[in-house]
C-alpha positions as CSV (number, residue, x, y, z in Angstrom):
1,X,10.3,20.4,-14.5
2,X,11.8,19.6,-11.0
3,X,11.0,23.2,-10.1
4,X,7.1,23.0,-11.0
5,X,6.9,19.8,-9.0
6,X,9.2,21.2,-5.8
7,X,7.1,24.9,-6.1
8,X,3.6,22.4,-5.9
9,X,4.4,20.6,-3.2
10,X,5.8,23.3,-1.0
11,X,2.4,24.6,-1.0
12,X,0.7,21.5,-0.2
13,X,3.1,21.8,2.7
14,X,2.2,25.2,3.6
15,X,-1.4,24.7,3.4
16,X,-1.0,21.5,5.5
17,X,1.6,22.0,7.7
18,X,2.4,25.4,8.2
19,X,5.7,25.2,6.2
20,X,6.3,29.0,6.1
21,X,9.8,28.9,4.9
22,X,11.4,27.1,2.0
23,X,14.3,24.9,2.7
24,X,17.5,26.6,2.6
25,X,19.5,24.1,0.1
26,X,16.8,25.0,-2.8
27,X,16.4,28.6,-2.1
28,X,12.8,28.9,-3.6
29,X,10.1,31.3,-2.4
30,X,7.2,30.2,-0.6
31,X,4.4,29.0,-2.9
32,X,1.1,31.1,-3.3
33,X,-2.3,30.1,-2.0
34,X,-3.8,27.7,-4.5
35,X,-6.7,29.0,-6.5
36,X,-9.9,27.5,-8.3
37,X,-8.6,28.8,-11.9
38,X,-5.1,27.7,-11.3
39,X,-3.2,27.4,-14.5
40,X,0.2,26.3,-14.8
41,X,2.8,28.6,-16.5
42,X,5.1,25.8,-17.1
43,X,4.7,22.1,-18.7
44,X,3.3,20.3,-15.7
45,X,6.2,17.9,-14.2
46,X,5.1,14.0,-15.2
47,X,8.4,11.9,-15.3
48,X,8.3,8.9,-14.7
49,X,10.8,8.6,-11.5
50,X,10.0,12.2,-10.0
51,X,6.3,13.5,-11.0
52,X,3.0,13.0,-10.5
53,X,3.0,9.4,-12.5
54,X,5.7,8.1,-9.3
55,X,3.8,9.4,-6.8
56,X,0.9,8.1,-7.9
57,X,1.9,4.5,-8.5
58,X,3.5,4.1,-5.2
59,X,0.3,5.0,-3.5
60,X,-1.2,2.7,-5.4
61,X,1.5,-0.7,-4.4
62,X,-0.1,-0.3,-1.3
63,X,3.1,-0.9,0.9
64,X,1.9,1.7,3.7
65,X,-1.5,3.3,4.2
66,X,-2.0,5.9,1.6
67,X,-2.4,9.1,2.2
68,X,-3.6,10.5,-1.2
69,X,-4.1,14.5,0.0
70,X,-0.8,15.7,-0.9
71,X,-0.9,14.4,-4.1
72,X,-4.6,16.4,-4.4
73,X,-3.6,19.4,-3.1
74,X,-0.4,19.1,-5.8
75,X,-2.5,18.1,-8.2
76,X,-5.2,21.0,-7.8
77,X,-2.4,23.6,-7.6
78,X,-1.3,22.4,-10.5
79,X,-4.4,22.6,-12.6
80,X,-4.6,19.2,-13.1
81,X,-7.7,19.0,-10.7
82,X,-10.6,21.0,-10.2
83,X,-11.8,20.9,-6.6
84,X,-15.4,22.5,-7.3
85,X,-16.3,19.6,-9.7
86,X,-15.7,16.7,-7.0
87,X,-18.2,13.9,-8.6
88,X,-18.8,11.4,-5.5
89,X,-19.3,7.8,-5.6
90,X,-19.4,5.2,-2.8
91,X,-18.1,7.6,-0.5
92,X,-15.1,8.8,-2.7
93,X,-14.1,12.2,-4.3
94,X,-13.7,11.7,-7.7
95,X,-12.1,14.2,-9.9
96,X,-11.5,14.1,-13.8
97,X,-7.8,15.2,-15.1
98,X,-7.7,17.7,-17.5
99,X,-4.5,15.8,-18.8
100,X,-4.0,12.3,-17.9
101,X,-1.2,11.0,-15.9
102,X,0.5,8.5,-17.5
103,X,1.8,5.5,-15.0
104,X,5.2,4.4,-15.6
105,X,5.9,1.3,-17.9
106,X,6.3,-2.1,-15.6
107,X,8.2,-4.9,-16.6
108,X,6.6,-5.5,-20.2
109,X,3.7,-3.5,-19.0
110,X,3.1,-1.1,-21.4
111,X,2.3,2.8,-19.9
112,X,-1.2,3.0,-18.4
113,X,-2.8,6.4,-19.0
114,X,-5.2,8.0,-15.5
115,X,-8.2,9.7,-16.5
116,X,-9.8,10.0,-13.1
117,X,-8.6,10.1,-9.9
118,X,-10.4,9.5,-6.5
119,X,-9.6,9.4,-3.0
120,X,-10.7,9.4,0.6
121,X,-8.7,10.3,3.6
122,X,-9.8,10.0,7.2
123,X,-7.7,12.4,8.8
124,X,-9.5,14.7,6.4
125,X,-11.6,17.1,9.3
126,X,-8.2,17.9,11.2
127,X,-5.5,17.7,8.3
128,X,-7.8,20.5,5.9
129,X,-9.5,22.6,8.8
130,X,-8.6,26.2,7.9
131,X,-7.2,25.8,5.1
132,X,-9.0,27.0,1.1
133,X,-9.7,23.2,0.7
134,X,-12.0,22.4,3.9
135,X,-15.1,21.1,3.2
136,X,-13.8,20.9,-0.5
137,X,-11.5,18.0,-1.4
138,X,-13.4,15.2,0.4
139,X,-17.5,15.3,2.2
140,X,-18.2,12.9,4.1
141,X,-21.4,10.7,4.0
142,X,-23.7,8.6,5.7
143,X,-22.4,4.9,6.1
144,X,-19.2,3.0,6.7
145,X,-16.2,5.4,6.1
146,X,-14.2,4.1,3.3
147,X,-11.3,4.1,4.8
148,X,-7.6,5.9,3.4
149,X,-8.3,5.2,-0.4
150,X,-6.6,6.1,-4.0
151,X,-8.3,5.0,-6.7
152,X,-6.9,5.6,-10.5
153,X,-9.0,5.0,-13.2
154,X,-7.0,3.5,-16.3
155,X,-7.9,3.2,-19.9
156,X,-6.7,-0.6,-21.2
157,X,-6.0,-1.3,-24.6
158,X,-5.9,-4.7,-25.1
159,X,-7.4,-5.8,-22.0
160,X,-5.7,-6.9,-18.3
161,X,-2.9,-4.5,-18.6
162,X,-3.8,-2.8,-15.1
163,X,-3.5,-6.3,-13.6
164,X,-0.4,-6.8,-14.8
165,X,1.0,-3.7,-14.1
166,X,-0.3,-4.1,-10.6
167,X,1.0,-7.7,-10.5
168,X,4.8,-6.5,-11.3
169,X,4.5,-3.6,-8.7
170,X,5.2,-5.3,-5.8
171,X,2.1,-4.8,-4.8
172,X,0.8,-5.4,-1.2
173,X,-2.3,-6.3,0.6
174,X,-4.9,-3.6,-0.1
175,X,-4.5,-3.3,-4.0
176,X,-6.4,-4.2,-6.4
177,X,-8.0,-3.8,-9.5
178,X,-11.8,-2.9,-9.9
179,X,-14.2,-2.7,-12.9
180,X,-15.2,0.9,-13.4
181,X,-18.6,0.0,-15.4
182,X,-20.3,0.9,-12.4
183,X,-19.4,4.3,-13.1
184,X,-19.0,4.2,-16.9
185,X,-20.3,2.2,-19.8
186,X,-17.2,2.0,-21.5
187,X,-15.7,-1.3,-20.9
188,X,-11.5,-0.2,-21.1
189,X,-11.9,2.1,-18.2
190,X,-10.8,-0.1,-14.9
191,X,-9.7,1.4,-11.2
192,X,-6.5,0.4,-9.7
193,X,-7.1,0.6,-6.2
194,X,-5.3,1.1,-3.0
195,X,-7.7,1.1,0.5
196,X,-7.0,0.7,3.9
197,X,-8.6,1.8,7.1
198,X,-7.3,3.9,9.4
């Protein structure tokens, strides 16, 4: 599982950083160049303290600025993501999971399952440029830029359970929770929501 998750984000690292050589101490091959069809060969990595769920719920405390592109480009790699079918809304790129990621259980919070993520990221122009996701993972609109936004979009049960998870997070200024009926009739879909501007 570890190896899924290390093999993704080398890539990510590649593609954004120029990270030609793995380090040393794992003594893993470079990852290949991400494609559109990308399937994994593996169960995708989702534990709780080392997957996509972690990373994904310590964007969303909020304690620094997020930076939500890794976590795309892993994501997409993955085939978790599909960059071609980026839905916008308010300036966000919105992209459905083909399996949810589950965030962790919380203090008596019960695990909240993420159906659609969406992000912005300012840096976006310099951090993508010549890489397979320019003009791709986020397009910019007319308007007031959103800002450095993650946005997960939970389904509730019983009602208030993203609140309370986001309550026992430690969460800082910047988080919150929004009502997704904007976006979807169906009244247990809520966004947990972590913006800040650059």
């Amino acid at each position: 599982m570890r190896r899924v998750m290390s093999v993704a984000m080398a890539a990510a690292c590649s593609i954004l950083f120029g990270c030609d050589e793995p380090d040393a101490a794992d003594g893993m091959s470079p990852a290949p160049a991400p494609s559109d069809a990308a399937t994994p060969s593996e169960p995708v990595p989702d534990e709780p303290e080392t997957g996509f769920a972690a990373q994904l719920a310590e964007l969303l405390k909020c304690a620094d600025q997020p930076n939500p592109t890794p976590l795309l480009i892993a994501l997409a790699q993955a085939g978790r993501i599909d960059v071609s079918d980026n839905v916008g809304f308010d300036g966000l790129s919105c992209f459905a999971l083909a399996e949810p990621i589950v965030l962790p259980a919380r203090d008596g919070v019960d695990p909240l399952p993420v159906e659609t993520i969406c992000a912005f990221d300012e840096t976006y122009p310099e951090t993508l440029a010549g890489t397979p996701y320019e003009g791709r993972l986020y397009q910019r609109g007319p308007g007031t830029s959103p800002g450095m936004v993650i946005r997960a979009v939970v389904r509730e049960t019983g009602g208030g359970e993203a609140y309370r998870w986001l309550q026992v997070s430690d969460a800082r200024i910047g988080a919150r929770i929004e009502p997704w009926s904007v976006v979807s009739q169906d009244p247990a879909l809520v966004a947990i929501t972590c913006s800040r501007l650059e």
